[in-house]
KOLNU-790723 format. One record per residue (C-alpha): x, y, z. Coordinates in Angstrom, 2 decimals, padded with zeros to 5 digits. Layout:
! residues N
SITE/X/Y/Z
...
! end
This chain:
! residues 397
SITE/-048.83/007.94/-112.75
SITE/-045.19/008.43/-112.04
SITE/-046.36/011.30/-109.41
SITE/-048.54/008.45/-107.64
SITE/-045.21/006.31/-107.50
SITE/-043.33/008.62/-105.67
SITE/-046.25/009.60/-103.02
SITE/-046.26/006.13/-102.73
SITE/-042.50/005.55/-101.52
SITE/-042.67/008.44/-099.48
SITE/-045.59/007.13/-097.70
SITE/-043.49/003.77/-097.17
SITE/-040.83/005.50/-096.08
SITE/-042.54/007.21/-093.33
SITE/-043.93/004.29/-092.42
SITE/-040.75/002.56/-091.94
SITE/-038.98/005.22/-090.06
SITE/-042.13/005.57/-087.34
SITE/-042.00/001.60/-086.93
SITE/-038.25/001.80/-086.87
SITE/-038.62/004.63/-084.12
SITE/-041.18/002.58/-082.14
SITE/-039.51/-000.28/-082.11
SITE/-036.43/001.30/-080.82
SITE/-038.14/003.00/-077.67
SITE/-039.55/-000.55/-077.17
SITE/-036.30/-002.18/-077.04
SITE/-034.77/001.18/-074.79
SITE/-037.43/000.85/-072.47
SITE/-037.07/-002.69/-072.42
SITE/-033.12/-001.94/-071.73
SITE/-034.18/000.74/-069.05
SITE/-036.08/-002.38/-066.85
SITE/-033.02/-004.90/-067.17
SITE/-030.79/-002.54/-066.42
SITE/-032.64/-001.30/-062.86
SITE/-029.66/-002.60/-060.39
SITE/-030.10/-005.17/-058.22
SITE/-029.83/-004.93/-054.29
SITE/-030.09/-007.12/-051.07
SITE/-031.57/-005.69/-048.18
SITE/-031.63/-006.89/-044.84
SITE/-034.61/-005.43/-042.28
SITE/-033.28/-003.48/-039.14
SITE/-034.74/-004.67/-036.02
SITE/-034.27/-004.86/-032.29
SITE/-031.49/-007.14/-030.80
SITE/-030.41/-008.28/-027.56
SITE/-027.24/-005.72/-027.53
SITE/-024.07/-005.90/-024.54
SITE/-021.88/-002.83/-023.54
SITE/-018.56/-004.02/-024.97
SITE/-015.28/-002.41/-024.75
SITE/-011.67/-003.31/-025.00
SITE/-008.72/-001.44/-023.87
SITE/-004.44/-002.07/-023.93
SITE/-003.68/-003.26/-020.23
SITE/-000.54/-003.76/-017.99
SITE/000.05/-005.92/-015.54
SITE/000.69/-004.44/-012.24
SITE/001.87/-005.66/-008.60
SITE/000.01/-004.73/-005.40
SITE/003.22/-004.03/-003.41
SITE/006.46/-003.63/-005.28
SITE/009.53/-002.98/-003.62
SITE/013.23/-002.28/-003.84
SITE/014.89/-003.76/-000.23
SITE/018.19/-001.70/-000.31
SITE/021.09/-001.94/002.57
SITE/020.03/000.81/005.75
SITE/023.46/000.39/007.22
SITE/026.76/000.03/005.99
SITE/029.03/-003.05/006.53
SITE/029.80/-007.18/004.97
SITE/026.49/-009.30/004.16
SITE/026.74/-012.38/005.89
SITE/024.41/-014.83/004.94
SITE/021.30/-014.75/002.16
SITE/018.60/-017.02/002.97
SITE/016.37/-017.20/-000.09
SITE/016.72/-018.60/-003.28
SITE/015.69/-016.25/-006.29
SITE/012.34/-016.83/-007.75
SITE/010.99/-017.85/-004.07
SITE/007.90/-017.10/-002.26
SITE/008.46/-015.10/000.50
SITE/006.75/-014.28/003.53
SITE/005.96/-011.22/005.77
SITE/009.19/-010.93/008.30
SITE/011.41/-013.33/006.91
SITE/014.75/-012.62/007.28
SITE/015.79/-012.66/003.84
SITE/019.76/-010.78/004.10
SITE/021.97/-011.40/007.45
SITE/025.12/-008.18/008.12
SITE/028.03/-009.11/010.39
SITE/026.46/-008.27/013.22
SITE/029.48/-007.55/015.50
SITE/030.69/-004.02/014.84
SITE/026.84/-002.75/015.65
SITE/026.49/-004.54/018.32
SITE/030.10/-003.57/019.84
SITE/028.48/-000.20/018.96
SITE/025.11/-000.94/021.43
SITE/027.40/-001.73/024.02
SITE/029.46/001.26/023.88
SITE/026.10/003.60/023.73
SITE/024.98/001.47/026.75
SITE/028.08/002.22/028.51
SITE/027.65/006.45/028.06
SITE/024.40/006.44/029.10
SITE/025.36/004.40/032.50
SITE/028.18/007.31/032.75
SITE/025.51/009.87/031.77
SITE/023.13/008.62/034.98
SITE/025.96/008.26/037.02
SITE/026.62/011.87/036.26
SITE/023.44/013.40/036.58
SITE/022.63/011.64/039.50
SITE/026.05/013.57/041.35
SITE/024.64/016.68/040.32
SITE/021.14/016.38/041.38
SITE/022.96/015.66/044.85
SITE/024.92/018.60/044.70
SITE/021.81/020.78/043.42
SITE/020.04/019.50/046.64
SITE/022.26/020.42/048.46
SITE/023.07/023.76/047.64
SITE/019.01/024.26/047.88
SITE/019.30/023.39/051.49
SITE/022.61/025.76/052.40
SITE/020.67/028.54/050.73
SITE/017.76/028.79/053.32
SITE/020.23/028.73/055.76
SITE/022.13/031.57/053.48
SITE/025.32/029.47/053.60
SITE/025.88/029.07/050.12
SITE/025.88/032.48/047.25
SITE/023.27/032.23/044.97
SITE/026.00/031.99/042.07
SITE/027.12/029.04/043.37
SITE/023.06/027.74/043.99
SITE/022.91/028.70/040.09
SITE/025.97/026.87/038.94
SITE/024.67/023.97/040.26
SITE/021.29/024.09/038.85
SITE/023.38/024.51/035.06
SITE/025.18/021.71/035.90
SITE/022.27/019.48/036.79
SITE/020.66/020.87/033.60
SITE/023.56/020.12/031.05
SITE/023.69/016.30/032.99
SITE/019.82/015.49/032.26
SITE/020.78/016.38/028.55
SITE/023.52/014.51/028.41
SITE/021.28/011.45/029.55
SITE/018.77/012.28/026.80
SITE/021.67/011.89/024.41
SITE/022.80/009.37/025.51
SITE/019.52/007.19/025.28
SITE/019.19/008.70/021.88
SITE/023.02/007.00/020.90
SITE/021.98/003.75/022.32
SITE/018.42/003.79/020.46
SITE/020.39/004.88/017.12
SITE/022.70/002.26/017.52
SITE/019.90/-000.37/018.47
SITE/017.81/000.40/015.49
SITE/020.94/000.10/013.36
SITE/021.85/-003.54/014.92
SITE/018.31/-004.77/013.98
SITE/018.95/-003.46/010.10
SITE/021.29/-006.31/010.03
SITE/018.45/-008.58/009.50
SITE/016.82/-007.40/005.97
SITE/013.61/-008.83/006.06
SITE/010.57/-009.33/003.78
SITE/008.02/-006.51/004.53
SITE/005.19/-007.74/003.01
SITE/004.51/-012.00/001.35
SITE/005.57/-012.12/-001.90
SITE/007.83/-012.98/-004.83
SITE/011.45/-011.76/-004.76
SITE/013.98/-011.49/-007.43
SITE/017.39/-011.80/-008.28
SITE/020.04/-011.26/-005.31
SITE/022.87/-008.35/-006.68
SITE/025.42/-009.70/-004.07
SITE/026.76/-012.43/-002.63
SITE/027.82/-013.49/001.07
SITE/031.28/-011.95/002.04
SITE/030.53/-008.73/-000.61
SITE/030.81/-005.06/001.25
SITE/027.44/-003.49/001.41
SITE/027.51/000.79/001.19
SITE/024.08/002.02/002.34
SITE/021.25/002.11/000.32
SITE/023.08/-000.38/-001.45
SITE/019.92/-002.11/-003.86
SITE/019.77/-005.59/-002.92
SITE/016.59/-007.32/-004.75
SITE/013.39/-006.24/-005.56
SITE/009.99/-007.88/-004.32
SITE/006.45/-008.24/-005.82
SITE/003.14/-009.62/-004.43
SITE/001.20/-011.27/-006.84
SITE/-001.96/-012.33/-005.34
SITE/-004.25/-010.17/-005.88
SITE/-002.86/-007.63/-008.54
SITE/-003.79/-005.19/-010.72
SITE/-004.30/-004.48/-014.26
SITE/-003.98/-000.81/-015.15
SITE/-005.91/000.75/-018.79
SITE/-006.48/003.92/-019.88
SITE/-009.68/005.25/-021.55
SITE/-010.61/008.08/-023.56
SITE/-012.84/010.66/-022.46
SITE/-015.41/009.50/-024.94
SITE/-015.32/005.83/-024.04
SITE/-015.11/007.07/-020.38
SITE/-019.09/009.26/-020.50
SITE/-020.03/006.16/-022.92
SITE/-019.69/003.54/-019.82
SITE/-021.06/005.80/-017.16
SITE/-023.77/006.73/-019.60
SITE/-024.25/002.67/-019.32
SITE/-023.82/002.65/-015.40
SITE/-020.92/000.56/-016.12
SITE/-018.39/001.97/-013.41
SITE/-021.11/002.48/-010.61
SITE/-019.99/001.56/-007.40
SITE/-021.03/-002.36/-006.55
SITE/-021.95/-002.86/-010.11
SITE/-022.76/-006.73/-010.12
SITE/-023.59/-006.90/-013.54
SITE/-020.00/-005.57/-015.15
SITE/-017.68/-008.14/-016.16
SITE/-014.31/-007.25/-016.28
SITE/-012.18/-010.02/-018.17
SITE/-008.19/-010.82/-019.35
SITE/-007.16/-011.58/-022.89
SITE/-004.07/-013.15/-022.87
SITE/-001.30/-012.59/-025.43
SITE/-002.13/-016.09/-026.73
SITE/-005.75/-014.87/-027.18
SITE/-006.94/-016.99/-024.38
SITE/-009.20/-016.04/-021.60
SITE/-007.68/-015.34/-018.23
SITE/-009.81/-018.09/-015.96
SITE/-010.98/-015.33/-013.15
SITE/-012.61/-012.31/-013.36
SITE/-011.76/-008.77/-011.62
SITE/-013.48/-005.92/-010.82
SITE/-013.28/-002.00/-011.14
SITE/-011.48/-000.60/-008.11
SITE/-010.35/002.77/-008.75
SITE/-010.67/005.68/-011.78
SITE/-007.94/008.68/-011.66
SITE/-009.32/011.56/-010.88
SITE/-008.05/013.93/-013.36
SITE/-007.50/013.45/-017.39
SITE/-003.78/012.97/-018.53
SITE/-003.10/016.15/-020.71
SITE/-000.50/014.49/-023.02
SITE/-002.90/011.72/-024.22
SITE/-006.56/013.09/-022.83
SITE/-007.41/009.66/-021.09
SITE/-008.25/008.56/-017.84
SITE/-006.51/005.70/-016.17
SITE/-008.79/002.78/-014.61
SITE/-007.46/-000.11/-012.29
SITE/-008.99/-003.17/-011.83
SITE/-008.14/-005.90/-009.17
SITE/-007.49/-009.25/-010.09
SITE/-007.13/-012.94/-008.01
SITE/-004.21/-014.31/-009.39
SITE/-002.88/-017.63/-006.93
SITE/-001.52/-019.73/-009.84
SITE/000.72/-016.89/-010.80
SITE/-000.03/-016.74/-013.90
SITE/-000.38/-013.28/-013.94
SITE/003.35/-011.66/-014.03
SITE/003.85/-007.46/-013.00
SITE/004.80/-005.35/-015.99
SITE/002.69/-007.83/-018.36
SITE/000.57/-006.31/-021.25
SITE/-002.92/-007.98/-021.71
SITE/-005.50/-006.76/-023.26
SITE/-008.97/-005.81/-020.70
SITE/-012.42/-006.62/-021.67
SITE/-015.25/-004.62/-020.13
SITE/-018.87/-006.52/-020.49
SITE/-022.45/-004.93/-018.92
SITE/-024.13/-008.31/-018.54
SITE/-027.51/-006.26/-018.52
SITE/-028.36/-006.70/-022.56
SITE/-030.86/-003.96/-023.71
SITE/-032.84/-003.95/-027.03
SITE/-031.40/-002.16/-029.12
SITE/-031.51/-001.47/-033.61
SITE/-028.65/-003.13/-034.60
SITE/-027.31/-003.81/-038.59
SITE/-024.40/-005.23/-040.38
SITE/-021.35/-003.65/-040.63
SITE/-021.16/-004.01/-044.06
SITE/-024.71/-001.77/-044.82
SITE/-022.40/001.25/-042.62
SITE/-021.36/003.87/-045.45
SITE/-019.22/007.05/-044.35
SITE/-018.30/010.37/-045.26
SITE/-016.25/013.33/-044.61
SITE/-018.42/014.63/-041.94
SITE/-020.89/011.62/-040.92
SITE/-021.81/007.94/-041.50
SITE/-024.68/006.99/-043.19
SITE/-026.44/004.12/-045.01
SITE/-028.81/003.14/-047.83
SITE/-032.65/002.43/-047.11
SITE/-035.14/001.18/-049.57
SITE/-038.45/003.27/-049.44
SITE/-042.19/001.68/-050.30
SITE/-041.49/002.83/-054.02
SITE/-038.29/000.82/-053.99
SITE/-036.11/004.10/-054.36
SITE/-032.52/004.66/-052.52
SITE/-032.85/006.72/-049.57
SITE/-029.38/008.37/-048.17
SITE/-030.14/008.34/-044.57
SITE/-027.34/009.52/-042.09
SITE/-027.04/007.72/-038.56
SITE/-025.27/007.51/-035.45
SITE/-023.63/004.48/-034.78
SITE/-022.68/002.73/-031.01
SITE/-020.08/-000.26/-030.31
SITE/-019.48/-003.31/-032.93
SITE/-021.57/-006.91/-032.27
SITE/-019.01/-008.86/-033.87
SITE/-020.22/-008.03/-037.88
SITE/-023.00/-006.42/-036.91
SITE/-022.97/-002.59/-035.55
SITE/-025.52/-000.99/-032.64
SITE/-027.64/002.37/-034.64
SITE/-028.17/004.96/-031.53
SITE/-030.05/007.32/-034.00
SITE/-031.30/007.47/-037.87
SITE/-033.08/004.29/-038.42
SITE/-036.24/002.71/-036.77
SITE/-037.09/-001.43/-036.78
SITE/-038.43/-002.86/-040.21
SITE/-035.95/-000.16/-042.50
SITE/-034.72/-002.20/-044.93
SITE/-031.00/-001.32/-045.34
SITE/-029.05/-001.95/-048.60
SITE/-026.19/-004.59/-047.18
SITE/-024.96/-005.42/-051.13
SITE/-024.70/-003.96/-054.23
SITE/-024.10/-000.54/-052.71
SITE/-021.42/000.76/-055.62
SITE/-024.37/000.45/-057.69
SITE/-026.96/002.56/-056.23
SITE/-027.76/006.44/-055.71
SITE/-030.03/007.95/-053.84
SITE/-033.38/008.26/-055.53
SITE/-033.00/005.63/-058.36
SITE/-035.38/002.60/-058.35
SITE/-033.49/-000.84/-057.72
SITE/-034.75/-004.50/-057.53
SITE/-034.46/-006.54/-054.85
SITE/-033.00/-010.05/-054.83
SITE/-033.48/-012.45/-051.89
SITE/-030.63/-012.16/-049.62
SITE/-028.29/-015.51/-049.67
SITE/-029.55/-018.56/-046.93
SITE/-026.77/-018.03/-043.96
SITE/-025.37/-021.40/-043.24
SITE/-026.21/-022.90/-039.93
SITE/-022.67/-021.95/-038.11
SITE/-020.52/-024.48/-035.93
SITE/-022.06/-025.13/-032.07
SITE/-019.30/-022.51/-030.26
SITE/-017.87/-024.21/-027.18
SITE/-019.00/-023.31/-024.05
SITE/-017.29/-020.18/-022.55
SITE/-014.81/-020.33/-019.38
SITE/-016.76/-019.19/-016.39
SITE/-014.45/-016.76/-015.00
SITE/-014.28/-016.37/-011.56
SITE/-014.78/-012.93/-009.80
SITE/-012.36/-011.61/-007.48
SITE/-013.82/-012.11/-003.79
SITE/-012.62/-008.54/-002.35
SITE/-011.43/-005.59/-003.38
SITE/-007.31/-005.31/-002.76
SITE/-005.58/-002.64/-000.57
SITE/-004.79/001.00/-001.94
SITE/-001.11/000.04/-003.22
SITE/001.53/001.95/-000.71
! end
């Protein structure tokens, strides 16, 4: 009887531990399905997708000169006030005047003498031409006179030289603007001694001017690759940022690309052309320039935030039909604002893990929650058309 009993509690015992054991792979497995982590995916697809890129700029006149003193001697008179428009040929610095043209007179006075000169022996040379056929004259004599006549027509020649010297530096008395512009602060006042090349003010145009940017060789076969910088390209807009963020009201366009690559910093400088008759744009002025193709192409585009990366590539998380992580590695174009273009790696309809990425590896099942309702976002106010510049500005001198 007592050898029943103990069979007995064994078989409970056995029992137990077997519903024990079951009950704990219930309660793991049930563990295992809670603890599957959860994802939100967002579908890749096609999307209207413009060329965007944005480069440091500076400011940059047309025309920008330095007028500096040609001639030595007392400034007279200024006629501008600093800050002013100028135009083409106005007389902007006035030189005492009297000491050149004292000098014009005295030039015009040895060239008279000079004629005078060579006029006596040309009728001395004449004659001596005519005493020869009679063979009254010696033909040293015939050849002194031909010397003479010579070293008198030089003498005229210098002479007209002198008095075209001294001309030339009677009219750089008048300092005049060479081109219309904006001129700057005068270094000297009337009654101050001028040495030559004696720097006087300096002069800008500013309508139109330029911008100048520099691009790197990557960006630079990225926009051709896009037929941005073809020749007559209507559809690139080239656009101002302003230091304040705002947009510059007119629009430029593309007028010349360097043609060789700067060594120290391997870009390549652009310059674009700008209207600018409010003078609001100012030479030596950083601004930032904003290159648009206004030809949108379809292209797969995702958020930013689904965009993993790696030593050696980029990459993001896909969702298969079997709900498993897939690592799949891509190659990525220019930012849309959050979103990012995908040139390679994904197709439309991928569903790409956009949250709860730190949780994930590839080949492990995860759930998928609904992504979040996107609120309905603010009516943006309407851009500022932006005028295009009308022609394309001289080569700058």
């Amino acid at each position: 009887m007592l050898k029943n009993r103990s069979l007995s509690f064994f078989a409970c015992a056995v029992a137990s531990v077997l519903m024990l054991n079951g009950c704990l792979k219930k309660k793991d497995a049930a563990v295992q399905v809670v603890q599957k982590p959860h994802v939100t995916v967002e579908k890749a697809g096609y999307k209207a997708y413009t060329e965007r890129f944005s480069f440091p700029g500076r400011v940059d006149a047309v025309n920008s000169v330095t007028l500096k003193a040609r001639v030595a001697g007392f400034l007279k008179d200024r006629l501008f006030e600093e800050g002013d428009i100028v135009k083409k040929g106005q007389i902007l610095f006035v030189l005492e005047r009297e000491p050149f043209e004292a000098k014009v007179a005295e030039a015009a006075a040895n060239l008279a003498k000079a004629e005078a000169d060579a006029k006596n022996t040309k009728l001395d040379l004449d004659r001596a031409l005519e005493l020869r056929k009679t063979g009254n004259i010696s033909q040293s004599t015939v050849d002194t006179r031909e010397a003479q006549n010579s070293i008198a027509k030089g003498a005229v020649a210098q002479a007209q030289a002198a008095l075209k010297l001294a001309k030339l530096d009677l009219s750089y008395t008048d300092i005049k603007a060479p081109f219309t512009g904006k001129i700057g602060l005068s270094a000297y006042s009337a009654g101050e001694y001028l040495s030559v090349n004696s720097t006087l003010a300096t002069m800008v145009s500013y309508d139109p001017i330029y911008v100048l940017f520099s691009v790197s060789e990557r960006e630079l076969l990225a926009m051709q690759n896009a037929g941005m910088l073809k020749s007559g390209n209507d559809n690139l807009a080239v656009s101002l940022i302003m230091a304040d963020s705002s947009v510059y009201r007119y629009g430029g366009q593309i007028n010349f690309t360097d043609v060789i690559v700067d060594d120290s910093t391997d870009t390549v400088k652009l310059r674009a052309v700008f209207p600018n008759p409010s003078k609001q744009l100012v030479s030596g002025q950083f601004v930032s320039v904003l290159l648009e193709y206004e030809a949108p192409e379809e292209k797969v585009v995702i958020s930013q935030a689904a965009l993993m990366s790696s030593a050696t590539s980029k990459y993001v998380y896909v969702v298969d039909a079997q709900n498993k992580v897939v690592n799949k590695p891509v190659a990525v174009g220019a930012e849309q604002g959050k979103d990012i273009v995908v040139t390679d790696g994904l197709e439309a309809g991928d569903r790409v893990i956009v949250s709860g990425l730190q949780k994930v590896r590839p080949g492990q099942e995860v759930v998928i929650d609904a992504a979040p309702k996107k609120q309905a976002a603010a009516p943006e106010k309407a851009p500022v058309k932006k005028e295009r510049a009308k022609a394309v500005a001289p080569a700058k001198k």
